[in-house]
N, CA, C and O atoms as CSV, one atom per row, in Angstrom:
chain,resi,resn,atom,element,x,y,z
A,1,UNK,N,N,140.764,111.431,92.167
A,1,UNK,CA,C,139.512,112.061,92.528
A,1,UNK,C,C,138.373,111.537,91.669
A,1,UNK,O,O,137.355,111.206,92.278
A,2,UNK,N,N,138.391,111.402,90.265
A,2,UNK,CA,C,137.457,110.866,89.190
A,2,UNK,C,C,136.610,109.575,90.022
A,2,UNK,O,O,135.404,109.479,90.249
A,3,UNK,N,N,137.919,108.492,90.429
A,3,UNK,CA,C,137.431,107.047,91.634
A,3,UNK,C,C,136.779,107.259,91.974
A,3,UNK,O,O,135.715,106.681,91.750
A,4,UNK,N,N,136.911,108.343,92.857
A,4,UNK,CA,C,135.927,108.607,94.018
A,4,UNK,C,C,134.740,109.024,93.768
A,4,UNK,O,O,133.782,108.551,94.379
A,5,UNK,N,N,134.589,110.026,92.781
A,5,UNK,CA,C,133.117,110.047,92.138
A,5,UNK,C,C,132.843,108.786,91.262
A,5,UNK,O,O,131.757,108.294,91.567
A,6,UNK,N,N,133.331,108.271,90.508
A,6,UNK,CA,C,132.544,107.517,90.100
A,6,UNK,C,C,132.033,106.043,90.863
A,6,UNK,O,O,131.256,105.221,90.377
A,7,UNK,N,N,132.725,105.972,92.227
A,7,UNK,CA,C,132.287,104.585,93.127
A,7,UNK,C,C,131.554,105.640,93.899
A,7,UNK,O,O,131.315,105.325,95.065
A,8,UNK,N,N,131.163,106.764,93.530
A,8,UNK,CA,C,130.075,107.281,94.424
A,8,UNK,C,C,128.919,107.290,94.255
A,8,UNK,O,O,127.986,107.450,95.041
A,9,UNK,N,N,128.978,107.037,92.746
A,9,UNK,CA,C,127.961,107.392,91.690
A,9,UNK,C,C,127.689,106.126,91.844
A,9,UNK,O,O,126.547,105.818,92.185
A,10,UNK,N,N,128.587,105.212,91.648
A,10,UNK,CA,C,127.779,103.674,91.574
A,10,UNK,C,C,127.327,103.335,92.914
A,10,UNK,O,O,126.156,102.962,92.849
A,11,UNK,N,N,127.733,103.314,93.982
A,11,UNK,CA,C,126.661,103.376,95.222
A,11,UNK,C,C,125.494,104.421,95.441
A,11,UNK,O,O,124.650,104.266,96.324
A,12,UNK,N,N,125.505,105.401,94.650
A,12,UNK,CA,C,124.453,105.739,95.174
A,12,UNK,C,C,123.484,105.366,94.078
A,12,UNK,O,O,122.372,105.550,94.573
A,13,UNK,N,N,123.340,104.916,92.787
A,13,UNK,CA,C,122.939,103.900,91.694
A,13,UNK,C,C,122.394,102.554,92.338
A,13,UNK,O,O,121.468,101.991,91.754
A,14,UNK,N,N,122.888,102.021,93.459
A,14,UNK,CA,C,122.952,100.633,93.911
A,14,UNK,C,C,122.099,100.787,95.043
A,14,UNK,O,O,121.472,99.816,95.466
A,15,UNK,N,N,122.029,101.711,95.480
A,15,UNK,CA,C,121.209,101.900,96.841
A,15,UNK,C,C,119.925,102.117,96.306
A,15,UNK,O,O,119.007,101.453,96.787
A,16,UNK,N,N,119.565,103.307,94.967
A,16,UNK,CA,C,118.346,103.536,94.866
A,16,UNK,C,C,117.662,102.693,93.952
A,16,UNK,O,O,116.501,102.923,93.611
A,17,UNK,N,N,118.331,101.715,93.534
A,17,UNK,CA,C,117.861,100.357,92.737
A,17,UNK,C,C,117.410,99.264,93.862
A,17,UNK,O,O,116.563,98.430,93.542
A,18,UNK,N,N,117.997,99.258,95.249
A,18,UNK,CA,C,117.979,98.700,96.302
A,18,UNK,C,C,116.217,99.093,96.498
A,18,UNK,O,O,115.296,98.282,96.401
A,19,UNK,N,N,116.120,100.347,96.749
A,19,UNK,CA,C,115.312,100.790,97.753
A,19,UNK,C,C,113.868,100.760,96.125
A,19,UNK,O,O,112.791,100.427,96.620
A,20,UNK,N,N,113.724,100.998,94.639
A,20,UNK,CA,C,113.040,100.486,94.071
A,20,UNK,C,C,112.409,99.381,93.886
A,20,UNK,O,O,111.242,99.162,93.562
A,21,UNK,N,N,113.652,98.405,94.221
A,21,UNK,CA,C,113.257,96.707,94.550
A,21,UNK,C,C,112.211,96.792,95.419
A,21,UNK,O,O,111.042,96.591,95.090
A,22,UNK,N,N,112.638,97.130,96.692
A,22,UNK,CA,C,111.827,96.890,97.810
A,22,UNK,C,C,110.598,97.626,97.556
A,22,UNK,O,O,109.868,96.634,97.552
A,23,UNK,N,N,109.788,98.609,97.337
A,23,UNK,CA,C,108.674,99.259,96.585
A,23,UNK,C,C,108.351,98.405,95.859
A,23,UNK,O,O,107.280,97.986,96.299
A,24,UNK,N,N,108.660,97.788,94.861
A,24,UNK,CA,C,108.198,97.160,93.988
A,24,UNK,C,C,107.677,95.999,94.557
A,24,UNK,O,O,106.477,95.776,94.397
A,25,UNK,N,N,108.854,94.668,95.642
A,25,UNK,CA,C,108.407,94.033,96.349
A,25,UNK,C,C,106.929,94.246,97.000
A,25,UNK,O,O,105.841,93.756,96.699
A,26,UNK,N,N,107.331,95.199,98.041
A,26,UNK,CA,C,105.740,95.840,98.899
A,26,UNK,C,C,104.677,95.652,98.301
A,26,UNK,O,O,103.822,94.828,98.625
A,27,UNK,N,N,104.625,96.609,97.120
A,27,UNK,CA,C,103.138,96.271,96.097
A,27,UNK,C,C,103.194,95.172,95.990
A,27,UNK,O,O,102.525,94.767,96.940
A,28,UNK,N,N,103.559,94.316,95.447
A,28,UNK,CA,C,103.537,93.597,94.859
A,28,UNK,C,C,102.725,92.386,95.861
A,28,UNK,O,O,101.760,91.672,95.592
A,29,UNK,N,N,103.476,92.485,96.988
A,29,UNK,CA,C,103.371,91.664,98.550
A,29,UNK,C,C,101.703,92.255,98.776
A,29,UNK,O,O,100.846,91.402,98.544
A,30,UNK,N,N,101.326,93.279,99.097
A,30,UNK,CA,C,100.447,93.943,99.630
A,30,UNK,C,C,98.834,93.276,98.249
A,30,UNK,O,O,97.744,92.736,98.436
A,31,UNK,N,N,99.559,93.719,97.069
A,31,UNK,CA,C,98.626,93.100,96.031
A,31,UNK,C,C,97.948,91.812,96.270
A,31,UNK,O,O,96.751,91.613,96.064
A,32,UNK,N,N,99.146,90.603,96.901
A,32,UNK,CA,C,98.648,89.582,96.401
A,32,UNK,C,C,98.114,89.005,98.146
A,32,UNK,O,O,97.558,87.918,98.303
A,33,UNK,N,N,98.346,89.740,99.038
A,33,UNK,CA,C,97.644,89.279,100.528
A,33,UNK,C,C,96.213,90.095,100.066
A,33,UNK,O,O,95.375,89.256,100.395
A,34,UNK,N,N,95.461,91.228,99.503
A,34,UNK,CA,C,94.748,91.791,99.244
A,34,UNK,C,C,93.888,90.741,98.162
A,34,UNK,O,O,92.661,90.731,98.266
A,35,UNK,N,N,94.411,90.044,97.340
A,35,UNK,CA,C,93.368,88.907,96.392
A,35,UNK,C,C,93.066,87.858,97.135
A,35,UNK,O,O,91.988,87.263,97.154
A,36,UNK,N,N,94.200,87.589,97.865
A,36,UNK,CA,C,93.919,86.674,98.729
A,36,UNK,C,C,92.909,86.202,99.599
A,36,UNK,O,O,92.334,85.116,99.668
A,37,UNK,N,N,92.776,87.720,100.540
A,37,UNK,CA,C,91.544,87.617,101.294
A,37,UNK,C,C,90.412,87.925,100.427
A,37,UNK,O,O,89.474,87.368,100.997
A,38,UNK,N,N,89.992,88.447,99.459
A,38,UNK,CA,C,89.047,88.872,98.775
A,38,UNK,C,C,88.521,87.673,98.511
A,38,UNK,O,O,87.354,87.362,98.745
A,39,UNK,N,N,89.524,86.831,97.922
A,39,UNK,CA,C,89.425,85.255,97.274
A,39,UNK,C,C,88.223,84.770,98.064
A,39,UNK,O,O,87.004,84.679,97.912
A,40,UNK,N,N,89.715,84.334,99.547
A,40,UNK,CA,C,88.675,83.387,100.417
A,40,UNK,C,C,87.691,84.492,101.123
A,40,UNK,O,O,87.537,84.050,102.261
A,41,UNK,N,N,87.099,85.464,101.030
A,41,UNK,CA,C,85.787,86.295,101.521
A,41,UNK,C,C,85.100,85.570,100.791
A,41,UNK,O,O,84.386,84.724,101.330
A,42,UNK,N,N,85.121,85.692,99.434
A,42,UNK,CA,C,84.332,85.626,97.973
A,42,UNK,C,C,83.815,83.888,98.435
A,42,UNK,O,O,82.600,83.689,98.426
A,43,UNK,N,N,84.506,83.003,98.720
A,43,UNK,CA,C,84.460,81.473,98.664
A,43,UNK,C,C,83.759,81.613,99.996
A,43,UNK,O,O,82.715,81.157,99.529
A,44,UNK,N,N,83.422,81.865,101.319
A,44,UNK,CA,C,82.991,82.309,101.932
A,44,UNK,C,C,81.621,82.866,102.069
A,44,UNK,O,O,80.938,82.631,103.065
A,45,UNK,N,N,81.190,83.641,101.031
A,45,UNK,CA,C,79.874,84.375,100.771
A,45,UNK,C,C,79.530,83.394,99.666
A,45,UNK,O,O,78.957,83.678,98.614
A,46,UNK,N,N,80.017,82.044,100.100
A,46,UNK,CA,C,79.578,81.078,98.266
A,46,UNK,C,C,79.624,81.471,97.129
A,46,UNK,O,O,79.044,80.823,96.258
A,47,UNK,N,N,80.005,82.105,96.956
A,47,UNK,CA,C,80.576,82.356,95.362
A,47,UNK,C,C,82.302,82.007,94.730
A,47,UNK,O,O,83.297,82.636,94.370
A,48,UNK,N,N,81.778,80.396,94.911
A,48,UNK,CA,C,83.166,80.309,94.451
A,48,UNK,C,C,84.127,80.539,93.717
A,48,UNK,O,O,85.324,80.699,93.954
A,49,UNK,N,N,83.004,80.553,91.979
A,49,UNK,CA,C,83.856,80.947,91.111
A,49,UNK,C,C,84.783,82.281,91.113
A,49,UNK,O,O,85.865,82.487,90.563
A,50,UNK,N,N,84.145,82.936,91.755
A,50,UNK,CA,C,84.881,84.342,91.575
A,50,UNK,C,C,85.793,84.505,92.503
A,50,UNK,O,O,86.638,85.375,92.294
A,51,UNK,N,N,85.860,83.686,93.813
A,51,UNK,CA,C,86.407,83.377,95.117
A,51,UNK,C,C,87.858,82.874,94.661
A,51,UNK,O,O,88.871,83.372,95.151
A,52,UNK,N,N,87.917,81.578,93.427
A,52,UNK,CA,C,88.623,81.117,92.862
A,52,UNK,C,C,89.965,81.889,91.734
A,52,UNK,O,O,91.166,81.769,91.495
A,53,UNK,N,N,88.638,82.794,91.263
A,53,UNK,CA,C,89.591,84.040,90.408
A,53,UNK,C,C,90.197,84.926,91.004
A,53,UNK,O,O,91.255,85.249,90.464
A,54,UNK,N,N,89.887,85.554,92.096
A,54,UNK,CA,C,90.856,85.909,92.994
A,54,UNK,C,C,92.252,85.214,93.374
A,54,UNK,O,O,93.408,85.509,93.073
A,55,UNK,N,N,91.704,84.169,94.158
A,55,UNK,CA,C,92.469,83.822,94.835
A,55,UNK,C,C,94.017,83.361,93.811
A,55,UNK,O,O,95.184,83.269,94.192
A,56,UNK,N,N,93.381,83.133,92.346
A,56,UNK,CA,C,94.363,82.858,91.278
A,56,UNK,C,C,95.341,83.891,90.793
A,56,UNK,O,O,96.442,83.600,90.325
A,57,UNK,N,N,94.683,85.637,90.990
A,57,UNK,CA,C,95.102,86.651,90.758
A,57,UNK,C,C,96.332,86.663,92.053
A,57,UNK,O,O,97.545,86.756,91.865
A,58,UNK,N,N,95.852,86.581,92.965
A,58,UNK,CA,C,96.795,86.100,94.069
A,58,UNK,C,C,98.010,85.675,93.837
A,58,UNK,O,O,99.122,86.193,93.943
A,59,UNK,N,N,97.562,84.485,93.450
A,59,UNK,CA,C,98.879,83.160,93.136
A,59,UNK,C,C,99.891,84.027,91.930
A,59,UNK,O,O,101.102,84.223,92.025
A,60,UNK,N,N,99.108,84.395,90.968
A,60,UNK,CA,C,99.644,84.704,90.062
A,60,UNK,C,C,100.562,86.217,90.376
A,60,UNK,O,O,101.520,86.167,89.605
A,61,UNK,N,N,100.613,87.145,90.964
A,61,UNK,CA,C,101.184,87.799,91.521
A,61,UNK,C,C,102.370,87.152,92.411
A,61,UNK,O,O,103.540,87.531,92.454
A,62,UNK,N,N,101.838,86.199,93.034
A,62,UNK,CA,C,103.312,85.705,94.125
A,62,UNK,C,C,104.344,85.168,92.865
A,62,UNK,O,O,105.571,85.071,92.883
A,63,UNK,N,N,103.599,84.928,92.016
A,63,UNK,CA,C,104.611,84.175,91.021
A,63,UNK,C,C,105.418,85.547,90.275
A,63,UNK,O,O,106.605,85.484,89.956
A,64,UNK,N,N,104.732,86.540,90.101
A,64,UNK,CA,C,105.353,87.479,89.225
A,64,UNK,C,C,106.871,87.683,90.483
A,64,UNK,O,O,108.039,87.750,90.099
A,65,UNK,N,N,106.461,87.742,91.862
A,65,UNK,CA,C,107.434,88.396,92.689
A,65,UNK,C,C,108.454,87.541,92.632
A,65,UNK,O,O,109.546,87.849,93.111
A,66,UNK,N,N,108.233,86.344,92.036
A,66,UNK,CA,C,109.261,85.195,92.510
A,66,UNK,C,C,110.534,85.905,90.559
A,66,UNK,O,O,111.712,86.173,90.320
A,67,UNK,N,N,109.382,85.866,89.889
A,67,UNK,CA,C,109.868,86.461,88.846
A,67,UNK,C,C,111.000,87.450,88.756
A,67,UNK,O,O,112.142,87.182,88.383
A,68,UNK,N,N,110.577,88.558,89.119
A,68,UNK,CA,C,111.079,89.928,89.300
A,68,UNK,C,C,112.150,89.162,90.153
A,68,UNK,O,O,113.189,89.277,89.504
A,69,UNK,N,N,112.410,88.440,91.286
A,69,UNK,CA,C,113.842,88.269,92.124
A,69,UNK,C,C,114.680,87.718,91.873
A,69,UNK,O,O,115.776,87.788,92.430
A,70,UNK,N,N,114.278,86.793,90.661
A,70,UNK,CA,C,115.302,85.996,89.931
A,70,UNK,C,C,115.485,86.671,88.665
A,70,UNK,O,O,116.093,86.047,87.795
A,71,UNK,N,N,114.990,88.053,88.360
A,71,UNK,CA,C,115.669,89.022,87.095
A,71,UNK,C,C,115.171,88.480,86.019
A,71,UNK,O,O,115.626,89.149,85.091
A,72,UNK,N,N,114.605,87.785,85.666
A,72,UNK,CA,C,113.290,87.686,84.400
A,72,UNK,C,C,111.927,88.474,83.931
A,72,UNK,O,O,110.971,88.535,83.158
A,73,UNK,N,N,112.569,88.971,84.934
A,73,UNK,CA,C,111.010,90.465,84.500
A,73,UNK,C,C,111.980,91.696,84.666
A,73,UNK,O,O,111.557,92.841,84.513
């Protein structure tokens, strides 16, 4: 009986680490399509520099996600 709770305990451990990932993903996803367009708006209304800093905040977010999936963050 102990088995059984404790491979219960670890699936249900595994699922809600599952379903944190994916939250975390989302933001993360949602963050960096959100600099994105701001970016190219910003480059757009000629203001590049700041068009540029966006769009870097962007990048730099896709990179954190690439981060976080390979378990370095």
């Amino acid at each position: 009986m102990e088995e059984v709770l404790i491979n219960t305990e670890r699936f249900n451990s595994e699922i809600s680490k599952k379903i944190f990932d994916a939250i975390i993903y989302i933001l993360l996803f949602a963050f960096a399509v959100i600099m994105v367009v701001v970016g190219v708006s910003h480059v757009m209304a000629a203001s590049l520099f700041s068009g540029a800093f966006y769009f870097l905040i962007g990048i730099a977010d896709i990179v954190l996600m690439a981060l976080y999936r390979r378990g370095e963050l």
